[in-house]
C-alpha positions in Angstrom: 3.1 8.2 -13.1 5.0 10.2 -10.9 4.1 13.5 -11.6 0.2 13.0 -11.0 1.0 13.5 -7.5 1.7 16.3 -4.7 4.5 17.4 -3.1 3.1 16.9 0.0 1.4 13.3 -1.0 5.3 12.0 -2.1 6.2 13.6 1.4 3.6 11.1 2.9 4.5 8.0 1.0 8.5 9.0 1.9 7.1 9.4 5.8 5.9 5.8 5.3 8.7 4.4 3.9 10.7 5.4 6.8 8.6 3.7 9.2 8.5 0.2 8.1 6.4 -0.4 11.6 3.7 1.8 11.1 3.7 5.6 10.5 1.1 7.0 13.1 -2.0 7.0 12.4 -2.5 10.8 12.8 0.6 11.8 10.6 -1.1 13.9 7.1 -4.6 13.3 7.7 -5.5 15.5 5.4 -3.5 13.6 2.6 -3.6 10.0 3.5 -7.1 9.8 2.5 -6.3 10.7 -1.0 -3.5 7.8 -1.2 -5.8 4.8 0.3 -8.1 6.0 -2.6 -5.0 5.5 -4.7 -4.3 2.4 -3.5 -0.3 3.7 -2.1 -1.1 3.2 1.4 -3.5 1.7 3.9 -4.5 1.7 7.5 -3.6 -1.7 9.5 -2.7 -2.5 13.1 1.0 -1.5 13.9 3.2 -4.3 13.8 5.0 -3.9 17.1 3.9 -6.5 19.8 3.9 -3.8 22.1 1.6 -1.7 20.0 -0.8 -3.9 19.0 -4.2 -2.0 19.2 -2.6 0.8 17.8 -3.1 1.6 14.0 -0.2 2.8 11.7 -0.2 4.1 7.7 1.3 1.4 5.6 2.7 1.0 2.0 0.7 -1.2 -0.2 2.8 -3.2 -2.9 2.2 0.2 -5.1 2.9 2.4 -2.6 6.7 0.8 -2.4 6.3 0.9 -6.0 5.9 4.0 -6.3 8.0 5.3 -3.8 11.0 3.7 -5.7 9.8 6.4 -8.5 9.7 8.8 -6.7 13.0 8.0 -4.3 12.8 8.7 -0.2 14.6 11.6 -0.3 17.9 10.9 0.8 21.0 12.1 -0.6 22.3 9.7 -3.4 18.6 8.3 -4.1 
């Protein structure tokens, strides 16, 4: 459900949806636990070449879910 979660936890999950790369690792660390225990994001290496022992916040397949619930944000969504 949507409304079970934060404003600032939808602001994370729309942060990751706008980095389809990899958010940085050190972007809401005070909320991104919360979601992994959700199962909405999760860490992994960042899928750049370039950045490849750097770790990035991704969406998990209910993470994009959910973010479709929720929208990103944009105008029009």
């Amino acid at each position: 459900m949507v409304s079970d979660l934060t404003a600032r936890q939808i602001a994370a999950i729309r942060a990751c949806g706008a980095h389809p790369g990899g958010l940085r690792i050190s972007a809401y660390p005070g909320t991104m636990p919360g979601l992994v225990a959700l199962g909405l994001v999760e860490p992994r290496p960042k899928a750049l070449p370039s950045e490849r022992r750097l770790m990035g916040w991704f969406l998990t397949p209910a993470g994009k879910e959910r973010l479709r619930l929720v929208g990103t944000g944009e105008p029009g969504d």
